[in-house]
N, C-alpha and C positions, 0 to 999 in steps of 0.2 A: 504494500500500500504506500502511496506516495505520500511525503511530508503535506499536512493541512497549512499552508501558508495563509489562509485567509484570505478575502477580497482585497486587502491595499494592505502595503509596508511601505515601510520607509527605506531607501539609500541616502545613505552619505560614505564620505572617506574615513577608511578603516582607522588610520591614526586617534582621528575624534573620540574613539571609543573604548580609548582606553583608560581604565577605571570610569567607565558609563554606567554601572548596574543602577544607579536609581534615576537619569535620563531613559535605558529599557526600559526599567516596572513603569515611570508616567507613558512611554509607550504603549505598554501591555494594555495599562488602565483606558485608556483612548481607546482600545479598540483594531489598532494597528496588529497585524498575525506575523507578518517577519521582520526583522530587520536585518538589510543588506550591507553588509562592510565592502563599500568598494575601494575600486583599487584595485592594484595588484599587492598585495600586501606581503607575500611567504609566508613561509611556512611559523615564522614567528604570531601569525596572528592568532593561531589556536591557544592561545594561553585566553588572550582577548575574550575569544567565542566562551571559553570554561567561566571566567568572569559571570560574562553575561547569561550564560543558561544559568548560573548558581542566583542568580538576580532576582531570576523570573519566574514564571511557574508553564506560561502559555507560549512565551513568544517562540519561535523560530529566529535561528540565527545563520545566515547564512552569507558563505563568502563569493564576492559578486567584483573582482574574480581570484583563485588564481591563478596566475602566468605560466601556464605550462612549460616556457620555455625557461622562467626561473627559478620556479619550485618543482625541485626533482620530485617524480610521485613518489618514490620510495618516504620522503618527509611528509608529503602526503597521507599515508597511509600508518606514519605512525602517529599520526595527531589525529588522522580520523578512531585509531585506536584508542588513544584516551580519554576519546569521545564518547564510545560506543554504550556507553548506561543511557544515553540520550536519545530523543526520538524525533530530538528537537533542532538538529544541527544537519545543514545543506549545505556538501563542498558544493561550489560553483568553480566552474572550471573556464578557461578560455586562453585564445590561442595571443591577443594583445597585438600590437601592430611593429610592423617593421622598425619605420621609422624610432620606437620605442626601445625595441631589444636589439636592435644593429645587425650585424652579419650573421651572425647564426640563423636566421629567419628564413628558413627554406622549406618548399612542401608543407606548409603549413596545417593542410587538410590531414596529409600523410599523419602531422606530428601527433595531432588529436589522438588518431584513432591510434598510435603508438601509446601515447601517454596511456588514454582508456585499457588498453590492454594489461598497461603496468598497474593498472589503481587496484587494489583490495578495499574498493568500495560497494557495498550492495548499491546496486541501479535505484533503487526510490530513495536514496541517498544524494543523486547525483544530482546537477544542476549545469546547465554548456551553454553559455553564452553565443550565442546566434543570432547571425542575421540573413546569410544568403540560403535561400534554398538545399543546396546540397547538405550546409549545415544544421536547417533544422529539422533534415531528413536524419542527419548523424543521433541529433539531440531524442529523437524519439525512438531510435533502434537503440542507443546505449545508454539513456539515461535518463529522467523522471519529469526533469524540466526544461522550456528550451528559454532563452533567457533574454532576449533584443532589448538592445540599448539604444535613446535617442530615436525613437521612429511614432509613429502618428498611427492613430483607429485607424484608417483605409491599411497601414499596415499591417497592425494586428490581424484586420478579416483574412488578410492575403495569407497570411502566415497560419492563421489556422487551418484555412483551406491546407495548408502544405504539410501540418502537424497531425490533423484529424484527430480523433481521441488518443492516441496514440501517448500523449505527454502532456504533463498541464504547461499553457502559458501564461508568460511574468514580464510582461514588457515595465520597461522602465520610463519614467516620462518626468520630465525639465517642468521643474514651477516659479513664477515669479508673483508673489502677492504684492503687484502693483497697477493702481489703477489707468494712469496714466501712459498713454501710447507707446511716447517718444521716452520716456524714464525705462517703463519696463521692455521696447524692446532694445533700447542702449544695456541694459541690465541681462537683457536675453542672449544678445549677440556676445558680450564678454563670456556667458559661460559656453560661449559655442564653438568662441575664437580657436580652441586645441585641437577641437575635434574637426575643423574646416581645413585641416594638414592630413589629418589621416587617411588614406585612401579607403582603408573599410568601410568606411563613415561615408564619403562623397561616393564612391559607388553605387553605397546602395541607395542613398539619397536620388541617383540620377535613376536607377533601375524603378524605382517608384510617383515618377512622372514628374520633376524637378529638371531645371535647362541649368546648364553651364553659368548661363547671368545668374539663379540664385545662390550660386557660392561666391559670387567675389565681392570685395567690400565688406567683409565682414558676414555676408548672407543678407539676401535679401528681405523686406517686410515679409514677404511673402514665406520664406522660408523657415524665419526666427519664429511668425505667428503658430505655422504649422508644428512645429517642435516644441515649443516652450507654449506650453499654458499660463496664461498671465489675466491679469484682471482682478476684480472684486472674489473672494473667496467660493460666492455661491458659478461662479464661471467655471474657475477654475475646478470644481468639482463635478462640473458636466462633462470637462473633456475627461476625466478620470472614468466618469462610469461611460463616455465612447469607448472607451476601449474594452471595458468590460461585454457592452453590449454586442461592439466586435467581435468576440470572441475570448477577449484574456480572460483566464481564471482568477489572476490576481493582477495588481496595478501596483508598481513599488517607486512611492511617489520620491522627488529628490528634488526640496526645497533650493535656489539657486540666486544669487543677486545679495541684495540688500536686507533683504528678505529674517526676520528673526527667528532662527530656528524653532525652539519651544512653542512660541505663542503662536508659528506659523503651523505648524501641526498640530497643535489643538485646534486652531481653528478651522482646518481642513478636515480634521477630523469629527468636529462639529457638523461642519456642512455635509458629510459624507453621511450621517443619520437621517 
């Protein structure tokens, strides 16, 4: 049986979370079912995760990602083993971008299905960061959840189409609680700036009906709005349940900008009732 994530979690960067347990329990209490440590963190982040389930009693703690090409699975599989009293803890896996990890970055599809080979992890344990087709065909033959970062409802539906029951989806989706156009998508565009280099990102951005003109400059209106949910609270929680109605299983929301952490998540979680 695959881990119960719940309808919406949170991401943020894995560093954040360390000595988090009473940020998780007002998670828990909100109503939130996982929370995603992103990043590429290593293998040191399982100390993190033990923290955090000793916190909680509900939440899901899952890592979102790590770096296959940094965390040997062998460490892998010894932190999922000190994990194993738990029912509550999701490797998330992913292959991270060239540009990031340098010249080793070859056969990337190959490395997956290497890496997966080497895990001693039960499959509804597992979690694979996906975006392109092939990948989240990978995601439902070896693993529980497929996991897309940065993508929009019309992508969700596509991606279920390609997942079928087969695995739950968890897309990820950019919030900015501001009302103001020109503020929040100045605030949008900055958190988008990294990801407007990576080619995994513009790829599939162009494979789902985006032209060349919405990445330059920073990304265009058109493209920031598409991505980043911004607005009044009760807004931004309608594009959350587009994707649900899409298809995702769960939505693991990732407060971004100016935006105040805490009070930004209770109050999304508010309007999520």
């Amino acid at each position: 049986m695959s881990v119960e994530l719940g309808g919406y979690g949170v991401w943020e960067m894995a560093p954040r979370w360390v000595g988090g347990g009473e940020r998780a329990r007002e998670l828990e209490e909100l109503g939130y079912g996982t929370l995603w440590l992103g990043g590429s963190p290593g293998s040191e982040v399982f100390a993190t995760v033990a923290d955090l389930l000793s916190a909680t009693d509900k939440l899901v703690v899952a890592t979102g990602i790590l770096n296959v090409w940094a965390t040997p699975a062998a460490e892998v599989n010894d932190g999922y083993r000190e994990l194993a009293w738990t029912d509550r803890f999701l490797v998330g896996i992913g292959v991270g971008h060239r540009e990031i990890v340098g010249e080793v970055y070859h056969s990337p599809y190959q490395k997956l299905v290497h890496y997966l080979d080497e895990l001693d992890v039960p499959r509804d344990r597992l979690a694979l960061a996906a975006l392109g087709p092939r990948v989240l065909r990978l995601a439902v033959a070896r693993t529980s959840v497929a996991h897309p970062y940065l993508v929009t409802p019309e992508y969700t539906a596509r991606a279920r189409e390609t997942v079928g029951s087969g695995a739950l989806l968890a897309p990820e989706q950019h919030v900015v609680l501001e009302e103001d156009p020109g503020t929040a998508r100045d605030l949008g565009r900055e958190a988008l700036s990294a990801y407007l280099r990576l080619p995994n990102y513009t790829r599939n951005w162009l494979r789902h009906g985006f032209a060349e003109e919405d990445l330059l400059d920073g990304g265009s209106d058109r493209l920031v709005d598409a991505l980043v949910a911004w607005g009044p609270v009760e807004r931004v929680a309608e594009r959350l349940r587009e994707h649900r109605l899409a298809g995702a299983d769960h939505v693991a929301v990732q407060v971004v900008g100016a935006s105040p952490g805490r009070d930004a998540y209770r109050e999304i979680a508010e309007a999520l009732r």
